[in-house]
N, C-alpha and C positions, 0 to 999 in steps of 0.2 A: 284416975284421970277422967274428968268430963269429955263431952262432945266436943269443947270449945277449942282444946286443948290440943286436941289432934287435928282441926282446921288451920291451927296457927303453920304461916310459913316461914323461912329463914330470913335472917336479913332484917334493913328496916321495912317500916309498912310501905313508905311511897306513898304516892298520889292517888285518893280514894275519889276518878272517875266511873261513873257506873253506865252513861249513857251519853247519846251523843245530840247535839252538837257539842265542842269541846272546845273550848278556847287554850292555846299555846304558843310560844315564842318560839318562833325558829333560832336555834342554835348556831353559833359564829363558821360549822361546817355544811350549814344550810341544810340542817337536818332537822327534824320532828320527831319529837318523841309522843308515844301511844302507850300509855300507863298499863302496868301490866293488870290491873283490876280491868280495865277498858276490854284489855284483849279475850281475858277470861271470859266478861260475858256477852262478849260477840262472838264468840266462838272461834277467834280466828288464829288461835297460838300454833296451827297445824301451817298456817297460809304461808307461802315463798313471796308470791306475785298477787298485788291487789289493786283495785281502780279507786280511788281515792278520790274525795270530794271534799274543797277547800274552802272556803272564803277567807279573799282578802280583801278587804276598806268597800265589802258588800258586795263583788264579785264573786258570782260561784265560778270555780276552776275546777273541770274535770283530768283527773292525770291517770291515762290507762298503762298496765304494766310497772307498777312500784315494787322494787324490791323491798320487804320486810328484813330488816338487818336484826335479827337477833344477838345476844350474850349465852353464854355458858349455863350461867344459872337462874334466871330468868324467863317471866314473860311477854316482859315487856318487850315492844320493838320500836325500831326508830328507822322513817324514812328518808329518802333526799331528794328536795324539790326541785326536779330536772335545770339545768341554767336557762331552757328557751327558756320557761316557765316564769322561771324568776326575772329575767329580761325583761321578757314580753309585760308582764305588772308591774316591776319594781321593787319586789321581794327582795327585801334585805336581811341580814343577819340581825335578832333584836325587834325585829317585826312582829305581829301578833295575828296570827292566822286563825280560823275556825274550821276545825276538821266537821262538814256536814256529814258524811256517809263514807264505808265502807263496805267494798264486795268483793269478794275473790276475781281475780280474771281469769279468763277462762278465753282461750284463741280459738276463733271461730272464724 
């Protein structure tokens, strides 16, 4: 066995995001998904709670406190964009949002 061979993971590949800003469609339960390549090299597969930075139709939207929803066997995660959030812009299900930035929160 090569190198290569032993990096391979389970599953299919998914979505080969490597950096951000990141363009995606929020999900019909008003969720966002973060490609597990994404999270690998943001270092954030450890994270619970993160402050997330969005654009929508060129507004940046800061959202402090997102829960990181993980699966079993995975690294991907998917969050859910608070309903003020979606109110307050008009964030709908089918919409195309741009994740600018991600940080751990941290309560201070």
């Amino acid at each position: 066995m090569d190198g290569q061979e032993l990096r391979q993971r389970r599953g299919a590949p998914g979505y080969r995001v490597t950096k951000l800003p990141y363009r995606v469609r929020v999900y019909l339960n008003n969720q966002v998904l973060i490609p597990a390549s994404l999270v690998r090299v943001l270092g954030i597969s450890g994270l619970k709670y993160a402050v997330i930075t969005i654009s929508y139709n060129g507004i940046p939207i800061t959202i402090k406190g997102v829960k990181l929803l993980r699966t079993k066997h995975t690294d991907s995660r998917q969050f859910t964009i608070p309903r003020d959030v979606r109110e307050a812009y008009g964030i709908r299900p089918g919409d195309e949002v741009e994740i600018i930035d991600i940080k751990p929160f941290r309560l201070s």
